[in-house]
Legacy VTK file of the C-alpha trace (Angstrom):
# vtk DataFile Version 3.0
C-alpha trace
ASCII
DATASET POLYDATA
POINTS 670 float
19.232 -30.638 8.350
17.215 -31.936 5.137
15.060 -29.165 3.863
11.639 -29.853 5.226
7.999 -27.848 4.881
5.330 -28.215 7.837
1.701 -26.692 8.004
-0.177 -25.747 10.746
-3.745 -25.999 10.448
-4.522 -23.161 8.193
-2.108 -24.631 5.778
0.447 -21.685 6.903
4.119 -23.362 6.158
6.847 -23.527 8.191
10.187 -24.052 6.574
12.966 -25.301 8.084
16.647 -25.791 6.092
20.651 -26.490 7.281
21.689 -23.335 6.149
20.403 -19.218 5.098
20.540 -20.363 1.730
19.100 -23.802 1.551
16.011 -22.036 3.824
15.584 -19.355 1.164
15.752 -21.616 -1.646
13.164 -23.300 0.203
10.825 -20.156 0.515
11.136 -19.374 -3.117
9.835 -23.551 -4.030
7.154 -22.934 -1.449
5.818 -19.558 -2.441
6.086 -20.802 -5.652
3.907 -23.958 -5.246
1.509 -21.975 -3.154
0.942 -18.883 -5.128
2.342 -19.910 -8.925
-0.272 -17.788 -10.333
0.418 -14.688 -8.344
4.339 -14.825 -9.148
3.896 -15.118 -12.367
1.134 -12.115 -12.884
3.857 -10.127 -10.745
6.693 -11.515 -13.064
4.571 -9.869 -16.084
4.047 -6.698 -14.441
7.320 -5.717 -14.009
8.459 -6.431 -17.118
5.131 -4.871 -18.686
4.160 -7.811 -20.438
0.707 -8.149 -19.046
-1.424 -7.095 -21.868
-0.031 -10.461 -23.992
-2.674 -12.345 -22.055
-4.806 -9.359 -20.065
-5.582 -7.406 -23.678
-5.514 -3.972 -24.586
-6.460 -3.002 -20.811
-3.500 -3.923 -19.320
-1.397 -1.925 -22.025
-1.473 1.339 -20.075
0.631 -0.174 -17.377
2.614 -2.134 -19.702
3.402 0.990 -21.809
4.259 3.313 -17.855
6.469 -0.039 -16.810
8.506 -0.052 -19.681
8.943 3.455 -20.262
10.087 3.628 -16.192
12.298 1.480 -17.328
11.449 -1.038 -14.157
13.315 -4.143 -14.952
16.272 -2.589 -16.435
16.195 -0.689 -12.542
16.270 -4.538 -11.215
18.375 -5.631 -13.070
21.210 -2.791 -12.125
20.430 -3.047 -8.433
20.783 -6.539 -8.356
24.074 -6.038 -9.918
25.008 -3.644 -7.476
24.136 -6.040 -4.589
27.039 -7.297 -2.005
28.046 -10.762 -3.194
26.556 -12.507 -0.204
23.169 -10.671 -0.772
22.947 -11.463 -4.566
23.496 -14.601 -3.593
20.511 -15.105 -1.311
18.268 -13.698 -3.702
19.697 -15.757 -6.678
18.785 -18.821 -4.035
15.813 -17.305 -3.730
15.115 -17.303 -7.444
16.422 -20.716 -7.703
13.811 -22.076 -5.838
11.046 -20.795 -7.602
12.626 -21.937 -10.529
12.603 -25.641 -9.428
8.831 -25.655 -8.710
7.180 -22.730 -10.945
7.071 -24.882 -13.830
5.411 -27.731 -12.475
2.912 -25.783 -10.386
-0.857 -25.203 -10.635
-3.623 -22.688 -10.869
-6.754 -22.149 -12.407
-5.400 -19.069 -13.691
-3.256 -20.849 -16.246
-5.500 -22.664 -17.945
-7.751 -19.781 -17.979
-5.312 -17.749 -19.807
-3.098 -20.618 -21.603
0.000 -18.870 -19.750
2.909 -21.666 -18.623
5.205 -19.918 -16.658
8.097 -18.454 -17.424
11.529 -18.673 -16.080
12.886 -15.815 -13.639
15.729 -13.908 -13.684
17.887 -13.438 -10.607
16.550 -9.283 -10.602
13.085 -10.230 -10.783
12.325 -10.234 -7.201
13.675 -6.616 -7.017
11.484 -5.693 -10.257
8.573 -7.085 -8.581
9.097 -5.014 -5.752
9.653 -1.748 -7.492
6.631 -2.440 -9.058
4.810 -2.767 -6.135
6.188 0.175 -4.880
6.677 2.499 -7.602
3.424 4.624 -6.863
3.889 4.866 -2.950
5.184 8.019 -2.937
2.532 9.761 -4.951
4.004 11.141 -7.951
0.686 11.239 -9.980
-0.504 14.028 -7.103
2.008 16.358 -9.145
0.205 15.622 -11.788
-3.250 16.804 -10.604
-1.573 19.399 -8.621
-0.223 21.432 -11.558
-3.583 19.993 -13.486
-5.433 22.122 -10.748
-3.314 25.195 -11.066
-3.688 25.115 -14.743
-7.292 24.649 -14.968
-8.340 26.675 -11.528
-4.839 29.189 -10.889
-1.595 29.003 -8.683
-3.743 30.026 -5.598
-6.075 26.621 -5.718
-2.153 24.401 -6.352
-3.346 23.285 -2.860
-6.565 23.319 -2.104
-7.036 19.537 -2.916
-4.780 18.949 -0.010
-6.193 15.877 0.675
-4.738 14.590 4.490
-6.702 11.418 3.444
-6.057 7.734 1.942
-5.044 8.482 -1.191
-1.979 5.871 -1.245
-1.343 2.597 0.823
-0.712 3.344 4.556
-0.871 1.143 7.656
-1.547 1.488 11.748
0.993 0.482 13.856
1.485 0.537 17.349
4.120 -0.211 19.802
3.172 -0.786 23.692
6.163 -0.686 25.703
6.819 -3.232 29.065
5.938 -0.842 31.171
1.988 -0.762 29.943
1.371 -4.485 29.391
0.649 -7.528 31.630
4.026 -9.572 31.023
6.411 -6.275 31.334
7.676 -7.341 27.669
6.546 -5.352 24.837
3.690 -5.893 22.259
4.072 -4.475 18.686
0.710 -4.334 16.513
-0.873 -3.125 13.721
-2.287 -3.567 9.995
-1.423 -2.372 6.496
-4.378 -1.373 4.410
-3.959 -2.050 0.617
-6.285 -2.785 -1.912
-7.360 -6.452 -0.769
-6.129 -8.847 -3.749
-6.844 -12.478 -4.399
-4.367 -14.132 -3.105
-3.427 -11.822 -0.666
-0.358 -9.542 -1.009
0.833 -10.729 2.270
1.947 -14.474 2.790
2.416 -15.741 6.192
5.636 -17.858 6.884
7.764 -19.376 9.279
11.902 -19.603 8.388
14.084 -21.733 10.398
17.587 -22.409 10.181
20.028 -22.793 12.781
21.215 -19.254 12.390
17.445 -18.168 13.070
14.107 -18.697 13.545
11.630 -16.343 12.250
8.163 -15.619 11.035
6.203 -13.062 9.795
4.417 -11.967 6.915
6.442 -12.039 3.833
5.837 -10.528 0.342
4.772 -13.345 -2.488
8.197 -13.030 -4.685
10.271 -11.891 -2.082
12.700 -13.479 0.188
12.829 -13.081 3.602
10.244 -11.494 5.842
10.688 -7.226 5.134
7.720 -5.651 7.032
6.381 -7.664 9.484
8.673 -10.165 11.132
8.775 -11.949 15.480
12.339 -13.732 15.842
11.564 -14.348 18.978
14.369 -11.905 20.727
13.307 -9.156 18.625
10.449 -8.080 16.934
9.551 -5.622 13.762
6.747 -3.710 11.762
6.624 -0.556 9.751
4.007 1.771 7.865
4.456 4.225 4.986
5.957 7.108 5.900
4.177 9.065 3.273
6.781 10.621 2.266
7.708 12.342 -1.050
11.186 11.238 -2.797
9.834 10.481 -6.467
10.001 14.102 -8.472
8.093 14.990 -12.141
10.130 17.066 -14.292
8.872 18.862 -17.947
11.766 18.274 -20.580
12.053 19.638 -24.156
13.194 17.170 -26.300
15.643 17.857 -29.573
15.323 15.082 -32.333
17.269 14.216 -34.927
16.831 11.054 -37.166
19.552 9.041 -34.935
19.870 11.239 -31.741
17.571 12.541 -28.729
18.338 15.404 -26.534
17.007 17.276 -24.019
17.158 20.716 -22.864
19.498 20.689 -18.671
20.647 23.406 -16.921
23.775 23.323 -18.689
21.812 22.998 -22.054
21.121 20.181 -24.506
22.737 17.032 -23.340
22.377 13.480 -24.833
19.175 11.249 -23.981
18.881 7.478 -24.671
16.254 6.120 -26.684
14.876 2.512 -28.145
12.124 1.198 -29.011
9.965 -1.513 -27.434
7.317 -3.581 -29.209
4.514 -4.630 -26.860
2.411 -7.977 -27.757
-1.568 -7.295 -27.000
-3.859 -9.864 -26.926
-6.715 -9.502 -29.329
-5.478 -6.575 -31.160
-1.886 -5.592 -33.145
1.589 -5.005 -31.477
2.235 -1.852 -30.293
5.389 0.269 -30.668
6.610 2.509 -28.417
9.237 4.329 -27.774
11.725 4.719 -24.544
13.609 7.962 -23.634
16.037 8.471 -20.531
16.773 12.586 -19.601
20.008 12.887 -17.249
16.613 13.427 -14.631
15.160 10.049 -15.847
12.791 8.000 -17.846
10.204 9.902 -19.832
6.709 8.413 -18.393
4.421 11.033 -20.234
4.965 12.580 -24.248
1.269 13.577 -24.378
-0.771 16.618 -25.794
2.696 18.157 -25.472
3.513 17.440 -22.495
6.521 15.596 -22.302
7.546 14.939 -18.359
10.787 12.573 -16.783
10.161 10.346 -13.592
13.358 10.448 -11.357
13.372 8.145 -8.209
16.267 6.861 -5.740
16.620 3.718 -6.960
17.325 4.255 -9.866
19.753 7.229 -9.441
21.462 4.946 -6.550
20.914 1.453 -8.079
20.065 0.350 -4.857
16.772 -1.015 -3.107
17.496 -1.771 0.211
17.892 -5.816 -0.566
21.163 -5.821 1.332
18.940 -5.293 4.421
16.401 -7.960 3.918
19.036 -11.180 4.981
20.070 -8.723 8.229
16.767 -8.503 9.367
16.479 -11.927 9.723
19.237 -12.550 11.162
18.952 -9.697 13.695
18.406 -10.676 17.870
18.234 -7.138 18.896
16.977 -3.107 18.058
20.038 -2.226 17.543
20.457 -4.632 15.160
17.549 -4.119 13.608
18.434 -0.520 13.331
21.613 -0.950 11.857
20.178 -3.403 9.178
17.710 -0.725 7.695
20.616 1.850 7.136
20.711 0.130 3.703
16.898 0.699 3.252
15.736 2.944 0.018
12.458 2.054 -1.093
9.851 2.497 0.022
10.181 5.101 2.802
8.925 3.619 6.075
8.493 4.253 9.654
9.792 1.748 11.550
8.794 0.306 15.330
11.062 -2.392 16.784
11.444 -4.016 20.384
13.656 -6.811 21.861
13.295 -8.844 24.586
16.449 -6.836 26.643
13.911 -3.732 26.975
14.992 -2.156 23.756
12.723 -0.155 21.628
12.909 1.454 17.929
11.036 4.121 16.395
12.570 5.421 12.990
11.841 6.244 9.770
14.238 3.889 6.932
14.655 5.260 3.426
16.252 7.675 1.475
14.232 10.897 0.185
15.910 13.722 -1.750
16.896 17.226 -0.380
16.003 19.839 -3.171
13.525 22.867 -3.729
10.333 22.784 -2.177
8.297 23.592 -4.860
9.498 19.414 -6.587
7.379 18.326 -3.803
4.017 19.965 -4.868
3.934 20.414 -8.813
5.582 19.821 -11.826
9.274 21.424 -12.128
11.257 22.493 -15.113
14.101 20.097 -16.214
16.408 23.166 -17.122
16.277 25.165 -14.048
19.223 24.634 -12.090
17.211 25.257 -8.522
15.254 22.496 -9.190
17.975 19.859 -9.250
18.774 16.873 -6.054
21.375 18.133 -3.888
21.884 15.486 -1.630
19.841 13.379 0.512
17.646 14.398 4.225
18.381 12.426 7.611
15.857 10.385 8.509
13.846 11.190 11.527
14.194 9.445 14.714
12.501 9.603 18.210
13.378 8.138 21.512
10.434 5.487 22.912
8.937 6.631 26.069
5.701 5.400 26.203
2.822 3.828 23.903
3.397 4.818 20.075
1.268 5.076 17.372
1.998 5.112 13.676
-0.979 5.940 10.868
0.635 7.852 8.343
-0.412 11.201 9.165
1.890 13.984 10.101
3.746 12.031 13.085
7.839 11.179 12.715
7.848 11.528 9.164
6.550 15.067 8.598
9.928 16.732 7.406
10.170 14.139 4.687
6.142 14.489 2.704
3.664 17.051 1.709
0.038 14.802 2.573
-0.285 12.698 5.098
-2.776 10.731 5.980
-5.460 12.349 8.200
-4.794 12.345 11.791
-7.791 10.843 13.102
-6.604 6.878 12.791
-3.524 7.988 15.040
-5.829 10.267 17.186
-8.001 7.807 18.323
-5.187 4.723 18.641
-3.108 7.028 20.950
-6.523 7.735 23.023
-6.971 4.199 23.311
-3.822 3.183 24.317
-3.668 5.819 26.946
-6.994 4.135 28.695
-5.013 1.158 30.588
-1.508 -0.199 31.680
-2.717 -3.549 31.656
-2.324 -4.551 27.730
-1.784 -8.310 26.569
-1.488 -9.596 22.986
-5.229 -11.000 23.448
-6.625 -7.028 23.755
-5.433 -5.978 20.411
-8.376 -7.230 18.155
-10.384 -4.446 20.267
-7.733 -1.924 18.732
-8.020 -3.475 15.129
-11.690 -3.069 15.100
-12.165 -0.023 16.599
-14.894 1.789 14.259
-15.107 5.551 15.517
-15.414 7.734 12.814
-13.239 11.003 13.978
-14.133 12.717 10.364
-17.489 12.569 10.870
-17.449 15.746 12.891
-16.552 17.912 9.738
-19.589 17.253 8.237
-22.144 16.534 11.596
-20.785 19.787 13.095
-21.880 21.796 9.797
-25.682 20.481 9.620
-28.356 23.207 9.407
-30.963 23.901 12.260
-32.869 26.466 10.444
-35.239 25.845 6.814
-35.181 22.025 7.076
-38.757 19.780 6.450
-39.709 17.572 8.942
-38.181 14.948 7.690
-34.655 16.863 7.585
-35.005 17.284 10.935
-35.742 13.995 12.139
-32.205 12.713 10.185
-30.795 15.689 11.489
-31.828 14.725 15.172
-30.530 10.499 14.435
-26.945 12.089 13.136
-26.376 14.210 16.016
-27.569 11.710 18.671
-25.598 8.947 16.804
-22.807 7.580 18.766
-20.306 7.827 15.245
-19.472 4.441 14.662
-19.446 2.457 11.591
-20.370 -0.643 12.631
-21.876 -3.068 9.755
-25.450 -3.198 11.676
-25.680 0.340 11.910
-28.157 1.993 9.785
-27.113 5.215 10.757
-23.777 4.654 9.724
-24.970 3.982 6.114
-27.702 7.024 6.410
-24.372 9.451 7.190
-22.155 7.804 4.277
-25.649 8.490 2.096
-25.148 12.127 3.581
-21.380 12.374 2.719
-21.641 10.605 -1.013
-24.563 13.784 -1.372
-22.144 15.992 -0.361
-19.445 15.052 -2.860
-21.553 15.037 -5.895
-22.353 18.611 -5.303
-18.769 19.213 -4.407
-17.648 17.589 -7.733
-20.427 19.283 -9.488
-18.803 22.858 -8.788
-15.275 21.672 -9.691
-16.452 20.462 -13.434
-13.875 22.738 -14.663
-11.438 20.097 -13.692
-13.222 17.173 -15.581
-11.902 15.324 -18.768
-7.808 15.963 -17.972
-5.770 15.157 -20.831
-3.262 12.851 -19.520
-2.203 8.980 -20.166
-4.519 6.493 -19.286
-2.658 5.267 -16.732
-2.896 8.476 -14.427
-6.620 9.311 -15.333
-7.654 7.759 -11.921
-5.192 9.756 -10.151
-7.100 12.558 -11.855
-10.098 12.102 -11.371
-11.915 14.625 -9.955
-14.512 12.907 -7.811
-11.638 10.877 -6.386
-10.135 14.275 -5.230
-13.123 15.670 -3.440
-14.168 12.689 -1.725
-10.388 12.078 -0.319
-10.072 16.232 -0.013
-13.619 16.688 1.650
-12.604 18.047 5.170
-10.234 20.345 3.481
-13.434 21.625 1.281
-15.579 21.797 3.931
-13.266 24.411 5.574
-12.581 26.265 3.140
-13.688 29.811 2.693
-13.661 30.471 -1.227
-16.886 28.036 -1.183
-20.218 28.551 0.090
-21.109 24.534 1.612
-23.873 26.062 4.107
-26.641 25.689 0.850
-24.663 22.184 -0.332
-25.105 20.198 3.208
-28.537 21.653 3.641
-29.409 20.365 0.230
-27.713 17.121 1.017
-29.714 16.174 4.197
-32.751 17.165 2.482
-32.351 14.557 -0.342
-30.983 11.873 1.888
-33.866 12.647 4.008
-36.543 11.644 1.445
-34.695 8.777 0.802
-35.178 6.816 4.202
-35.007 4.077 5.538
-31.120 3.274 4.625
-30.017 -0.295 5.089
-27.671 -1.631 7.184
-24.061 -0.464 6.356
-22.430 -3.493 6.120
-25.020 -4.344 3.646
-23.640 -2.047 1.155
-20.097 -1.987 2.427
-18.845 -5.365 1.075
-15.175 -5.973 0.454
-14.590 -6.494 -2.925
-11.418 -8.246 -3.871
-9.087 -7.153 -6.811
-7.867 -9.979 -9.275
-6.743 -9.055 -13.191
-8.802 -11.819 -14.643
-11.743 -10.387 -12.684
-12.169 -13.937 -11.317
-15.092 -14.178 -8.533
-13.705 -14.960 -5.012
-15.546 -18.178 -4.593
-15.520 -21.018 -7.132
-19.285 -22.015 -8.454
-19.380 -25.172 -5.891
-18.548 -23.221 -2.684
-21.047 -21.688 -0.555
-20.720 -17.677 -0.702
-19.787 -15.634 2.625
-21.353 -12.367 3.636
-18.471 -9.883 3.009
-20.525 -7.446 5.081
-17.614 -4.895 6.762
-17.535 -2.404 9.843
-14.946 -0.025 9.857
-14.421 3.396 7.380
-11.238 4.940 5.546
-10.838 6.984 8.517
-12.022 4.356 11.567
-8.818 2.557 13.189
-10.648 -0.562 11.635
-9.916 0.996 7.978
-12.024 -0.554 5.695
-11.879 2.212 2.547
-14.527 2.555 -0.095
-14.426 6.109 -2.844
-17.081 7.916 -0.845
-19.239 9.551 -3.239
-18.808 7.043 -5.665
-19.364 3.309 -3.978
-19.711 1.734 -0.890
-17.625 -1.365 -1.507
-14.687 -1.788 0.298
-11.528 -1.683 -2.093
-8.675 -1.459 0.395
-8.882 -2.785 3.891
-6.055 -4.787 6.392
-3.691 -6.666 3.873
-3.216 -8.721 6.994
-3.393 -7.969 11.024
-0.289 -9.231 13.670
0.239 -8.900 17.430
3.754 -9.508 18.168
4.116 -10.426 21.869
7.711 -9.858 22.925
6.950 -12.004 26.216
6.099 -15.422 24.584
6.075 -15.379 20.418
3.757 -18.664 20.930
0.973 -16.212 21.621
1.548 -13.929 19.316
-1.618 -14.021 16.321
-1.814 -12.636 12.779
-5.039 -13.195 10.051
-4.798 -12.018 6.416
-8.187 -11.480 4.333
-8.214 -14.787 2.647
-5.750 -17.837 3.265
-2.231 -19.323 2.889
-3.055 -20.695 -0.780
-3.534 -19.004 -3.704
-5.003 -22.135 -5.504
-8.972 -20.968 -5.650
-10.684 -23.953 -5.052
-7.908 -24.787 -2.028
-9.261 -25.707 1.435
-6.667 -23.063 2.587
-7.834 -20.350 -0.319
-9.964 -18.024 2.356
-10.138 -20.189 4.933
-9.388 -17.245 7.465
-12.135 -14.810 5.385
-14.855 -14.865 8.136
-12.147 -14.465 11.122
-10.990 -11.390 9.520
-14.102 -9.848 8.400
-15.251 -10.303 12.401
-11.794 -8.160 12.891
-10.475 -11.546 14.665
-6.661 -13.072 15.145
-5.318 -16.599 14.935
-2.293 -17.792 16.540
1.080 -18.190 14.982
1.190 -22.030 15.822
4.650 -21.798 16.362
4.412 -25.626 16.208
3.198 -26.873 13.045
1.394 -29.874 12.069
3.142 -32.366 9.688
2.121 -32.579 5.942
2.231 -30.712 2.670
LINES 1 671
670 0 1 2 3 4 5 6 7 8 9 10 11 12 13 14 15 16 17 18 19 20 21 22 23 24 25 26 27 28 29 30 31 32 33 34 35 36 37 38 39 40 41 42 43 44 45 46 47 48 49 50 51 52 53 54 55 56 57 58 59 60 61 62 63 64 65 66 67 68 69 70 71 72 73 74 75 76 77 78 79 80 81 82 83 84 85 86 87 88 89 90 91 92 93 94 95 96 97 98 99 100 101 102 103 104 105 106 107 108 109 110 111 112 113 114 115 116 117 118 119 120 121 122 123 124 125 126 127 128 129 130 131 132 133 134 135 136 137 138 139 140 141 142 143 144 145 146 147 148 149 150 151 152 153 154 155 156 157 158 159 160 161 162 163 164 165 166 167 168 169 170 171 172 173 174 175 176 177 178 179 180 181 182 183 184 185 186 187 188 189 190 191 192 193 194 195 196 197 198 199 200 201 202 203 204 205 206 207 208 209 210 211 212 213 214 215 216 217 218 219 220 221 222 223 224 225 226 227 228 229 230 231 232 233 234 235 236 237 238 239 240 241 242 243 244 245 246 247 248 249 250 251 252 253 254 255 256 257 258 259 260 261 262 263 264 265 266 267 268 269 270 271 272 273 274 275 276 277 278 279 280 281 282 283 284 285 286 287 288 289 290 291 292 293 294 295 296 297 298 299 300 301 302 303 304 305 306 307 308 309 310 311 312 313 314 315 316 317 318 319 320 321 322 323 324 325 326 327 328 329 330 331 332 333 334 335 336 337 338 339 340 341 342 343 344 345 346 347 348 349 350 351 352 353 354 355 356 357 358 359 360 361 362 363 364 365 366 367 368 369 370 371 372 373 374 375 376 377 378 379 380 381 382 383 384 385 386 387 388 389 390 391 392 393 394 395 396 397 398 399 400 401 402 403 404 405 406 407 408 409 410 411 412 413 414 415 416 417 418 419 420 421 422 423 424 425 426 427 428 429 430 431 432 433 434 435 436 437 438 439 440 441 442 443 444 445 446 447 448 449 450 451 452 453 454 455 456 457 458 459 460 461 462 463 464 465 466 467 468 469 470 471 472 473 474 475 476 477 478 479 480 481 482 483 484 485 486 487 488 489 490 491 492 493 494 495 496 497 498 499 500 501 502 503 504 505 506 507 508 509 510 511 512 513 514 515 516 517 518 519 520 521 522 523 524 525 526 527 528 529 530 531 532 533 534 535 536 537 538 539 540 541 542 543 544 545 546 547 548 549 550 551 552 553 554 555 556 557 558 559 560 561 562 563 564 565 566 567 568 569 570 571 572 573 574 575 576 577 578 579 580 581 582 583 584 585 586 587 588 589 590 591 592 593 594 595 596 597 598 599 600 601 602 603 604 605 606 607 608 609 610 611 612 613 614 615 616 617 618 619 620 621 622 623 624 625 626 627 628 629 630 631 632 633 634 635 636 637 638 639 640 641 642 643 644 645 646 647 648 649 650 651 652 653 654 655 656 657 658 659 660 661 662 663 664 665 666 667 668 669
């Protein structure tokens, strides 16, 4: 079988190749003629090169990436790959290779970049850099900032249950609850919404398999979200905590570094790196490895290690990526993601036989509690890895939801995610027995707002002006949904923004941390309250009856609030800052429904904007019955040419919360 690439009408391709590695070969041409701009941005990231053409903003990651030591982590878990899995990926690489240099974006002229060539690690670079702040390691940082600035007793009281890192939904619906007696799996991961999108949908065909799915732009195979027609997949982040901060003391010499262990000073690495910065002179810095890991912060005297699985393990979890594909049943599936390191995931699966999966996949480390909430000392002994936890398993016996909060995953984290996503999913799901693929959108874009409570259940009766007490009276008869037309929706996020800047206000104690630039967002205090604010609200070491009282009256003088959707506009990420629609195309209303805590999670920084930041990186419905009826939508499109007929061509079916179907059979031409 020639190689051969077919596009259904949204420009979605469908590859089809004699062989695993021919296919993958194939993938890595195609993502590479599709989204040449977006590889080689990620290529730059990981090997924190960015602020060559970016300028001195981009040097903070540059300076974190290199100093994590990111590509030299690649590099030695590509090394430490099986022979047929290093092989894939080097396919893999090969193919993007063959087509990066001759492919176009607007990007590239914009910058003067011409792409570079890969190396065979660079897929696994890209995706530790991806991944490298899932599990939350800056909230050490403003955990012992907190303690430091406020005492041990407050370590906590920022405990934020909110979306403070990328999560997901997810739901599995067993045979026994939908219209075809085969299962549905269904769901959407919410990151910040990029352009392109970091989600590429795909179909791979060989005669070993079929499968599609939505695949990762640099990465082969399909590793979150994949329908091979016998067996289906999806996952969400566990939210679990497996990265660990550590403060060193460092001994120099003119030609050595040590640092202080618990069996006292021991040898550290060190080198220096010179990083090019457009606009402005080199920069020098310099890269030290502890026996706990690369030294990420040597600030204001603070000198802390990172030390993460992968690389203590030199593994990824790569070795599962080919298995996946190839897998027919759960138990397959199941036995692929043994391998799995990073990131931590739970995992729903179902086959066509009746079997079901729910797991979590990863590895997190078993050591002293107190690693998971603050800063620990490098030299303590107690503080040290000593082995690795089981991960957490649970037998299918009905509908199951997955959101990130406390669910399978709670031995393994510290913050979850709130529980009202997963609340309300599980209450819908229990409503019928009757489910088909076709029902899920009214999952997807289900806008009740379950947090709203904290703050509606708190409002004053007493003291208010009459116009306090008419908003008072619209809140409480409001039916809490945060649809886009709903002015009452925007009137309460008015109330809750009100809220937070008083909040923040009492906390300016915490203000101005010293810290790299890098983690200044991840301490930031406003940032912290608004994700925090239930938490706050219950708390008993604050007064909030004279705060929320204050609150309605301002918002009250304020009316009439517009429409929400009018102020909650998604608002795509790109590093050149370029606008989402090219000067000769009309503009779209990127009006949203939906809240960081509504099933339909559309997040903004309450207190701080309105626009939508993160949202669904993409939405699937895998039916288990038929795969031809099976849909999926990302934000924008297929292409990540702006200017493309496919470059957001899906846009205004996903802002309505819609699907489109998988097309299993796609229409001829490139």
């Amino acid at each position: 079988m020639n190689p051969q690439v077919t596009r259904d009408a949204y420009g979605v391709p469908h590859l089809q190749a004699g062989d695993p590695l021919a296919l993958v070969h194939l993938q890595g041409a195609t993502t590479a003629h599709d989204r040449a701009w977006q590889l080689e941005y990620a290529r730059h990231r990981l090997n924190g090169t960015t602020a060559a053409f970016l300028g001195p903003d981009a040097l903070p990651w540059d300076t974190f990436a290199r100093q994590a030591r990111l590509a030299d982590t690649a590099r030695q878990c590509f090394e430490a790959l099986d022979d047929d899995t290093r092989a894939w990926v080097t396919a893999y690489v090969d193919g993007v290779n063959s087509a990066l240099p001759s492919a176009e974006a607007p990007e590239f002229v914009q910058t003067g970049l011409t792409p570079g060539k890969w190396e065979p690690w660079t897929p696994l670079g890209i995706w530790l850099a991806v991944h490298i702040l899932f599990a939350g390691f800056p909230g050490k940082l403003w955990r012992t900032h907190v303690a430091q600035r406020l005492g041990e007793e407050y370590l906590q009281l920022f405990t934020s249950e909110g979306p403070g890192a990328s999560g997901s939904n997810g739901w599995l619906i067993p045979g026994s609850a939908t219209v075809t007696g085969q299962a549905i799996i269904a769901g959407d991961p919410h990151r910040y919404v990029e352009h392109p999108g970091v989600y590429q949908q795909i179909r791979l065909t060989c005669p070993s398999y079929d499968v599609l799915g939505l695949a990762v732009p640099g990465i082969p195979g399909i590793a979150h979200f994949g329908h091979a027609g016998k067996v289906a997949w999806a996952i969400t982040n566990a939210t679990a905590d497996y990265q660990d901060l550590y403060a060193e003391q460092l001994r120099r010499t003119e030609s050595s570094v040590e640092a202080l262990g618990a069996d006292g000073w021991q040898p550290a690495s060190r080198h220096t790196e010179v990083i090019e910065v457009l606009g402005a002179d080199p920069v020098t810095i310099e890269v030290i490895e502890t026996e706990r890991g690369p030294i990420i912060v040597d600030h204001a005297g603070q000198t802390l290690s990172l030390r993460y699985p992968p690389r203590v393990l030199k593994r990824l979890g790569f070795e599962a990526l080919p298995r996946l594909l190839q897998a027919t049943t759960v138990g397959e599936i199941d036995a692929a993601l043994e391998d799995w390191v990073e990131p931590v995931n739970v995992v729903l699966a179902a086959d066509t036989s009746g079997g079901l999966l729910h797991r979590v996949a990863g590895v997190v480390p078993q050591r002293h509690q107190a690693n998971s909430l603050r800063v620990v000392p490098a030299w303590d002994a107690a503080f040290a890895w000593d082995g690795w936890l089981p991960m957490p398993r649970e037998e299918v016996t009905g509908p199951v939801s997955m959101a990130n909060a406390r669910e399978i995953a709670a031995p393994l984290g510290v913050e979850f995610a709130a529980p009202h996503r997963t609340h309300r999913i599980q209450e819908l799901l229990a409503e019928r027995s009757d489910w088909s693929v076709g029902d899920m959108p009214t999952i997807h874009t289900d806008t009740y707002l379950g947090s709203a409570a904290s703050i509606l259940d708190r409002l004053p009766s007493a003291g208010l002006s009459p116009e306090a007490v008419a908003l008072r009276t619209e809140l409480l008869s409001w039916d809490r949904r945060m649809d886009a037309a709903s002015t009452t929706a925007s009137t309460y996020a008015a109330l809750r923004k009100a809220i937070i800047a008083r909040l923040t206000d009492r906390f300016s104690i915490l203000e101005n941390p010293d810290c790299p630039e890098i983690f200044a967002p991840y301490l930031d205090t406003l940032a912290h309250v608004s994700f925090a604010l239930e938490n706050l609200l219950e708390s008993a070491d604050l007064d909030i009856a004279p705060i929320i009282h204050a609150a309605l009256e301002d918002v009250a003088t304020a009316k009439p609030r517009p429409p929400w959707g009018e102020t909650h506009q998604l608002a795509p990420l790109h590093p050149l800052r370029t606008p989402l629609f090219t000067p000769t195309e009309p503009p779209i209303d990127l009006a949203l429904s939906g809240d960081h805590h509504c099933v339909w999670s559309t997040s903004s920084l309450p207190g701080f904007t309105d626009l939508c930041l993160r949202a669904s990186a993409a939405r699937y419905a895998w039916d288990l019955a038929d795969r031809s009826t099976s849909a999926w939508i990302v934000p924008l499109g297929a292409s990540g040419i702006q200017g493309h007929p496919n470059h957001h061509d899906q846009l205004r079916s996903w802002l309505q919360g819609e699907l489109i179907p998988v097309n299993d059979a796609a229409h001829q031409g490139r």
